[in-house]
VEXROLO-649029 format. One line per 2 residues: their letters; for each residue x, y, z of C-alpha. Coordinates in pm, whole numbers. Layout:
a) X,Y,Z; ...;
***
This chain:
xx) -18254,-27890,-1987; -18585,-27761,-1822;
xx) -18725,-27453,-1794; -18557,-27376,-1447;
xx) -18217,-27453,-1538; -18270,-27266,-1868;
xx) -18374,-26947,-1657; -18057,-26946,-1428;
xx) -17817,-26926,-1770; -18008,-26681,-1899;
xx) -17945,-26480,-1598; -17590,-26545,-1623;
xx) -17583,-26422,-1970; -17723,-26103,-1825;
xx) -17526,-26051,-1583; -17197,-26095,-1779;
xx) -17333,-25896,-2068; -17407,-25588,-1820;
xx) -17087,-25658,-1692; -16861,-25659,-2064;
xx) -17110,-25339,-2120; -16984,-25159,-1821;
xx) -16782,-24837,-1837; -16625,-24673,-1559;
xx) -16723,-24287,-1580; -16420,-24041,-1697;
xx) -16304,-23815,-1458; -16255,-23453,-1602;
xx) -15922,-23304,-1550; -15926,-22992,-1281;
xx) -15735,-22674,-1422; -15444,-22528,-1239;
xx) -15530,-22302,-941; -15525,-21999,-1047;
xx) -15501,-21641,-851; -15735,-21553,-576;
xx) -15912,-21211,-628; -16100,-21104,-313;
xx) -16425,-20938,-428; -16423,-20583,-594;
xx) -16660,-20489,-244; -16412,-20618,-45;
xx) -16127,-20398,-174; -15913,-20134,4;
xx) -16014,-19804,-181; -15725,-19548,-223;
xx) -15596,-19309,59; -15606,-18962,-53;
xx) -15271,-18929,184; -15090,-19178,35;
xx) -14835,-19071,-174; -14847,-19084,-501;
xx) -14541,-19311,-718; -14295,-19125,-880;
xx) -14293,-19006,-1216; -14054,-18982,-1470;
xx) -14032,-18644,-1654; -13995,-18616,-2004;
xx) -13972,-18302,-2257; -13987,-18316,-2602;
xx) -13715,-18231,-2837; -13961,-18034,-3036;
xx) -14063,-17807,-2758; -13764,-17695,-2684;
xx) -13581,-17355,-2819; -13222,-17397,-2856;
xx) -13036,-17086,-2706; -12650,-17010,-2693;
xx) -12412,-17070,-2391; -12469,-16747,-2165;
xx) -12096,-16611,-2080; -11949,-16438,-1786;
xx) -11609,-16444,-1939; -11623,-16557,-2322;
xx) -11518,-16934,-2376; -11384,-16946,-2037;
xx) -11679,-16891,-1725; -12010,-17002,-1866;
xx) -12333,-16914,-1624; -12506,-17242,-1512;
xx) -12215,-17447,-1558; -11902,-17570,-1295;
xx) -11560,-17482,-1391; -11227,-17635,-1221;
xx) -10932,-17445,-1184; -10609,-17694,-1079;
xx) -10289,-17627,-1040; -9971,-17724,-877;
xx) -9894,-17567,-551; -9794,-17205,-547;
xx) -9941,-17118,-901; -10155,-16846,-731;
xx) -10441,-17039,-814; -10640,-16894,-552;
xx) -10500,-16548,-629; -10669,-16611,-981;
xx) -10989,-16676,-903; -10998,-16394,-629;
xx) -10901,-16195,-926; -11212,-16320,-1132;
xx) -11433,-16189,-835; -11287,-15863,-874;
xx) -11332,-15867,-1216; -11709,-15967,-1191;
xx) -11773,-15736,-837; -11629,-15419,-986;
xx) -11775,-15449,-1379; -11412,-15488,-1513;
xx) -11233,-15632,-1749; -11090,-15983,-1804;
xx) -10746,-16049,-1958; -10852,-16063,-2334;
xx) -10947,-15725,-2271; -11340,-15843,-2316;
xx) -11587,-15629,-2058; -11764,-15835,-1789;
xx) -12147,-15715,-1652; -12108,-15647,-1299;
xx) -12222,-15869,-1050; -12222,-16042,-658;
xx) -11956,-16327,-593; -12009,-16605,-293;
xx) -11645,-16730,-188; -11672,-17040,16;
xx) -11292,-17108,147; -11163,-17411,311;
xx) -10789,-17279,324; -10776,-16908,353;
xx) -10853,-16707,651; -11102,-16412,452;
xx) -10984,-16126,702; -10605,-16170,709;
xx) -10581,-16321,294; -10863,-16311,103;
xx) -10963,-15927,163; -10684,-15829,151;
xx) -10641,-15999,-204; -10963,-15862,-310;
xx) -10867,-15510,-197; -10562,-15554,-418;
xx) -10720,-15690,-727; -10984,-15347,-749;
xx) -11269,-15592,-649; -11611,-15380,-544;
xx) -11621,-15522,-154; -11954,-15477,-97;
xx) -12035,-15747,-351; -11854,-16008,-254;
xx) -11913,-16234,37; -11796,-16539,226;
xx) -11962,-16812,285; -11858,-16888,657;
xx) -12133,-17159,795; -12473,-17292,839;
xx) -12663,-17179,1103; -12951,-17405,1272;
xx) -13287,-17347,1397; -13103,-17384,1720;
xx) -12803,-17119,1708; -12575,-17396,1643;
xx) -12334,-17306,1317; -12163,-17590,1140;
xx) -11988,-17627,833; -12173,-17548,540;
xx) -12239,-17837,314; -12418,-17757,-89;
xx) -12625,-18103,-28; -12747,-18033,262;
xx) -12788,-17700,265; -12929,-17558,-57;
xx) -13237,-17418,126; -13073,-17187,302;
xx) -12829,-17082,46; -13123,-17023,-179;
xx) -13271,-16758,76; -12944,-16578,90;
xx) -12912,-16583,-294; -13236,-16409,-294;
xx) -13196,-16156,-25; -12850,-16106,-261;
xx) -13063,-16044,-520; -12863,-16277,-680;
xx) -12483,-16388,-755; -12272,-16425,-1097;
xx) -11994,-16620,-953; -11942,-16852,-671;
xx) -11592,-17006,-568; -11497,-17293,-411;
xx) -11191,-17351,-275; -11088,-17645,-243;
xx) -11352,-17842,-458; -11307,-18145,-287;
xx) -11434,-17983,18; -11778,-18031,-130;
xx) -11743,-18425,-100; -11823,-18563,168;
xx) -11724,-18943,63; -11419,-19071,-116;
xx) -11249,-18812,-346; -11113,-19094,-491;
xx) -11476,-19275,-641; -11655,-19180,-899;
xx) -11973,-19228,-810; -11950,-19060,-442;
xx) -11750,-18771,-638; -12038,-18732,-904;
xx) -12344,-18761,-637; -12155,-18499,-415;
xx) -12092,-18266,-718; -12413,-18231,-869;
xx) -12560,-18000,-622; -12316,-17782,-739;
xx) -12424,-17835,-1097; -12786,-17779,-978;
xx) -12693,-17437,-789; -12531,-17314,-1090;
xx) -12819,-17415,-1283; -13066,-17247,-1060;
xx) -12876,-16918,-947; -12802,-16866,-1332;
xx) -12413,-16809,-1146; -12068,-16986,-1260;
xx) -11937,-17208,-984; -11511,-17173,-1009;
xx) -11374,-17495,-783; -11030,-17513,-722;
xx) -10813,-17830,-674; -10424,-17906,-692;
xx) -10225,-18170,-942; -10147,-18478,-863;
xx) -9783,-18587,-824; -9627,-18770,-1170;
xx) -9821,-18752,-1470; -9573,-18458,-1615;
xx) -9599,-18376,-2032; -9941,-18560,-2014;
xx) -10266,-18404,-2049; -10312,-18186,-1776;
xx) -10665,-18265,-1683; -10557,-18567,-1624;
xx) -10366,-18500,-1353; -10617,-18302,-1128;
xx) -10589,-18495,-785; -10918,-18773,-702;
xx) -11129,-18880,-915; -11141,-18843,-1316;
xx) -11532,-18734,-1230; -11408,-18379,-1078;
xx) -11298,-18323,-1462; -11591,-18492,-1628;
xx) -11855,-18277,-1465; -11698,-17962,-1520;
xx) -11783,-17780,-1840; -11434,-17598,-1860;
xx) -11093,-17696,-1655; -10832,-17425,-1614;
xx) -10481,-17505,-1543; -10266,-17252,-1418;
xx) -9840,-17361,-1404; -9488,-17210,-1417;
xx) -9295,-17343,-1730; -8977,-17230,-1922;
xx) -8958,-16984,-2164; -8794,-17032,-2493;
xx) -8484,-16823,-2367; -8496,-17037,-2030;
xx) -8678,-16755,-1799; -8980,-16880,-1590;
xx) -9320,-16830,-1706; -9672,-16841,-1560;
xx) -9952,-16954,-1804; -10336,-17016,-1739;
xx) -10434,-17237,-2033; -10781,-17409,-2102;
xx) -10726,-17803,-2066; -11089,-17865,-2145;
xx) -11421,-17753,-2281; -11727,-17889,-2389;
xx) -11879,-17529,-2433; -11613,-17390,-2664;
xx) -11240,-17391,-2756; -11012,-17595,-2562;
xx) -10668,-17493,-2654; -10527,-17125,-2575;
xx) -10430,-16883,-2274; -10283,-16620,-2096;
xx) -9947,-16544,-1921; -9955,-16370,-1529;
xx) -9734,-16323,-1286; -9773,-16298,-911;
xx) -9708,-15933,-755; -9747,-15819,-415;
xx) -9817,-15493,-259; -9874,-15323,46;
xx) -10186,-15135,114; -10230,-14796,303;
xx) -10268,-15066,667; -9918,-15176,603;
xx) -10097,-15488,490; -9962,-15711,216;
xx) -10159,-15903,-55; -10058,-16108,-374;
xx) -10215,-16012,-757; -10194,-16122,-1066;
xx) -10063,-15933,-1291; -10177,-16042,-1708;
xx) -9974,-16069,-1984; -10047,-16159,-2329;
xx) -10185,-16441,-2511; -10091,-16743,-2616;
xx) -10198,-17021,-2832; -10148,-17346,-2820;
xx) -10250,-17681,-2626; -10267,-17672,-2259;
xx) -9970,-18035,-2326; -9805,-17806,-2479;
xx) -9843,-17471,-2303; -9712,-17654,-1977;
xx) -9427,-17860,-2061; -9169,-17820,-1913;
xx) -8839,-18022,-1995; -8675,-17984,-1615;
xx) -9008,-18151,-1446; -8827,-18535,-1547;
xx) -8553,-18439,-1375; -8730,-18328,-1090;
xx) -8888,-18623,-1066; -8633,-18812,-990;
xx) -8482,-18646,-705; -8793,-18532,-512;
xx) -8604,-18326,-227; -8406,-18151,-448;
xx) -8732,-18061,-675; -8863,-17951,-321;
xx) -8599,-17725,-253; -8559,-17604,-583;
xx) -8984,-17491,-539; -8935,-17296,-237;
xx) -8639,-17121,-415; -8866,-16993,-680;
xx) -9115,-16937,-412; -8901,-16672,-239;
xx) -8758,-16554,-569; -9109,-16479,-689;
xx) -9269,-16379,-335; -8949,-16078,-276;
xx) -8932,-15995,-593; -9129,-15672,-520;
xx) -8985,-15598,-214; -8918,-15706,143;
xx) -9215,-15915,289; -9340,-16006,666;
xx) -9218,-16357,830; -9551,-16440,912;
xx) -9704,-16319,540; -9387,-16584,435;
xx) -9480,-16830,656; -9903,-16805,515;
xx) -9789,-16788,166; -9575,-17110,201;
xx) -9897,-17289,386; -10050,-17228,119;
xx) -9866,-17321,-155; -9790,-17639,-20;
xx) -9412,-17614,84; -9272,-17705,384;
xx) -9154,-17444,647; -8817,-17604,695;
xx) -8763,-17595,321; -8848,-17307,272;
xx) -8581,-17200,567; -8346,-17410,376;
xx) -8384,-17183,56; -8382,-16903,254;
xx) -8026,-16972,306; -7931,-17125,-20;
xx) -8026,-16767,-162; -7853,-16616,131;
xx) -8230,-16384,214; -8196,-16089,484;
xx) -8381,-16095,772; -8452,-15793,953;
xx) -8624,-15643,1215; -8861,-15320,1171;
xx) -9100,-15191,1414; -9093,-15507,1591;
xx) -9178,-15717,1272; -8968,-15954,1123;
xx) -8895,-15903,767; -8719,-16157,491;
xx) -8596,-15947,224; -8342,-16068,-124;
xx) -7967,-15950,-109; -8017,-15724,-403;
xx) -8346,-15552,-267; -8229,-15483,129;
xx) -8227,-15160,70; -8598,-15095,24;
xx) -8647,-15167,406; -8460,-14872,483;
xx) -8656,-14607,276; -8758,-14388,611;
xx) -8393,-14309,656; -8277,-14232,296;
xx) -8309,-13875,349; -8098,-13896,580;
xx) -7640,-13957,575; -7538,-14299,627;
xx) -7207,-14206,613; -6911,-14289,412;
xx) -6899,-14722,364; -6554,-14678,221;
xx) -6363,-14846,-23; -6438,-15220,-16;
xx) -6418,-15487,-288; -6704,-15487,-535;
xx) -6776,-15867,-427; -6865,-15705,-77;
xx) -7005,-15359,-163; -7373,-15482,-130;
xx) -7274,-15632,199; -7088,-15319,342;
xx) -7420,-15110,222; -7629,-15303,439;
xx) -7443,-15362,735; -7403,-14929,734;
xx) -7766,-14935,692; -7818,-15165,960;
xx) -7589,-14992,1186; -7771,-14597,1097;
xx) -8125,-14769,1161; -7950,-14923,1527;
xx) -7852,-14579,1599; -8214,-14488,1568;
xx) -8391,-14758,1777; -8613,-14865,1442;
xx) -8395,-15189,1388; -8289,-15472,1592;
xx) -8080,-15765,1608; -8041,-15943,1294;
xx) -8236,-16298,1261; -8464,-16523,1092;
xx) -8759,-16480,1296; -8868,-16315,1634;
xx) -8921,-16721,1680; -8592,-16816,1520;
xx) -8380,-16521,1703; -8406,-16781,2028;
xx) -8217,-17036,1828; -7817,-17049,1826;
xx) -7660,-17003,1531; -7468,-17254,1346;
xx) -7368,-17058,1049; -7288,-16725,928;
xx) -7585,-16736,717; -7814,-16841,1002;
xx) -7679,-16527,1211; -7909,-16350,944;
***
């Protein structure tokens, strides 16, 4: 091999050793992208009007001083808190909490016999008519007038009054609460009057009630709402039978029941028994009745009238054995409430048609029902004046008291079965004579009708 050739393999060698020495540089793995910051320079710098994020309060058990439960009425009207007062129709329900305002207007005294620091009451009223019920009511029960007022509307900027509503209208409540200088008790009647969603929800019933809690809270007052029973539900717990939702009964403090039960010895009975308290005892109440008077306007009111004490569950207090019955034969539980409605209405004496005719719209009852008991009781109607008056059998006579001075003349000897008849119908006749009374009938309304029975004539 010569030199040349020699010189070309070594070349070769060179070039294959180079290339068996050859390594391809690694290429370094690139990270993720991360987030893009822009520059701190570049940065929008806070807006003295923007607002600022919410905060969430807190207060530390430590700091705080426990004090007691501040009472209007001991263990049953707490300040600060909401109370519900339910019923069935016709307990007077309404007639009870007028008679707390009285109590609280006029410094008075509360059934248990317990003083109460006088004070200003706010009545906000979805069913009553203030001039021609409530006033008159408050007249009756001793309350102090000029410290009690109703809550009639909202008025706007613009002169324009609607219907006053606690979540919209707090403001302004708050200014008249202050020009007030300031109220102990505010009721609300009905309660569900405050909602302005579905009764029925929870959570609509609970977001629409706690401006109530908060006004109570605020105006150091006790809010008194008043709602009816549901249908069904009888020997049960009572609360439990307030109409809507269960919330109406959760967010109160205290619920009052107020119903007409049995006696032991089968008489009626009204009782207003605590069904609930998470302030205090929840068991015990009081007996009433329901009395009505005239005032010195000829006007005439409903009262309650306490009794005594009585202990016991509210399950208890309130059971009655006749409400299964009723139950099951709903018209004749119907007719048998609008008896007892008249019963308990003339029971003091002869009333108006048209105070009749309020008092039934208000306790729930139907007026053709109550015409229908009216005649199953066999009740006078009268006229006097030119007012229509519905009067019991056994208490005619009390209609006639501007003529007892004077002879109605011999009735003669009748049967004792008719005596009470023969009375009146002398009566009737001596007041004719006079001009004061005219023709017998149910109504100036109902005197236009024909008659179709003897006791219709009436």
């Amino acid at each position: 091999m010569n030199a040349r050739n020699e010189a070309a393999f070594a070349a070769v060698d060179a070039s294959i050793a180079a290339a068996l020495a050859y390594r391809p540089p690694v290429r370094a793995q690139s990270a993720p992208p991360g987030p893009t910051f822009p520059p701190l320079d570049d940065m929008p710098k806070a807006s003295k009007d923007q607002p600022k994020p919410d905060r969430v309060m807190l207060v530390s058990a430590a700091s705080l001083t426990p004090v007691p439960v501040a009472w209007l009425w001991k263990y049953w009207l707490a300040r600060k808190k909401l109370h519900i007062l339910a019923g069935a129709p016709g307990q007077g329900k309404t007639t009870i909490a007028i008679d707390m305002a009285a109590t609280v207007s006029s410094g008075g005294r509360w059934p248990d016999g317990t003083s109460c620091s006088i004070g200003n009451v706010l009545i906000w009223s979805g069913e009553d008519d203030p001039s021609d019920t409530l006033n008159p009511r408050l007249s009756a029960a001793g309350a102090d007038l000029t410290r009690c007022h109703f809550i009639i509307g909202t008025e706007r900027s613009n002169g324009e009054t609607v219907p006053f509503d606690p979540s919209l209208h707090l403001d302004g409540l708050r200014a008249v609460v202050e020009d007030l200088g300031g109220v102990s008790l505010l009721i609300v009647d009905p309660v569900v009057s405050a909602v302005t969603g579905d009764s029925h929800k929870n959570t609509e019933v609970r977001r629409a009630l706690q401006p109530l809690v908060d006004l109570a809270s605020e105006f150091d007052c006790a809010i008194v709402g008043i709602t009816h029973f549901s249908k069904g539900g009888q020997g049960g717990d009572p609360s439990q039978r307030v109409v809507g939702s269960v919330a109406f009964t959760a967010v109160a403090r205290v619920v009052m029941v107020a119903a007409k039960v049995k006696g032991n010895g089968g008489e009626d009975r009204r009782v207003l028994a605590r069904s609930k308290s998470n302030i205090g005892p929840d068991d015990g109440g009081f007996e009433y009745r329901l009395e009505q008077i005239e005032n010195a306007d000829g006007i005439h009111a409903s009262r309650i009238a306490w009794g005594q004490a009585v202990a016991g569950t509210a399950r208890d207090l309130l059971t009655d054995p006749n409400e299964d019955d009723a139950e099951d034969n709903p018209e004749s539980s119907a007719l048998d409430d609008a008896s007892e409605f008249l019963v308990e209405l003339l029971s003091g004496g002869p009333s108006p048609t048209k105070y009749v005719e309020t008092e039934a719209k208000a306790a729930g009852l139907a007026w053709r029902t109550v015409r229908r008991a009216s005649e199953v009781l066999e009740i006078k109607k009268r006229k006097l004046e030119g007012v229509w008056y519905w009067m019991r059998p056994n208490l005619s006579n009390q209609l006639v008291h501007v003529v007892q001075s004077q002879n109605l003349g011999q009735v003669g000897q009748v049967g004792q079965v008719d005596a009470q008849d023969a009375l009146e119908d002398a009566q009737g006749a001596q007041l004719s004579k006079q001009g004061i009374l005219g023709t017998f009938g149910a109504s100036s309304e109902e005197s236009t009708k024909p008659a179709t029975s003897p006791k219709e004539a009436f």
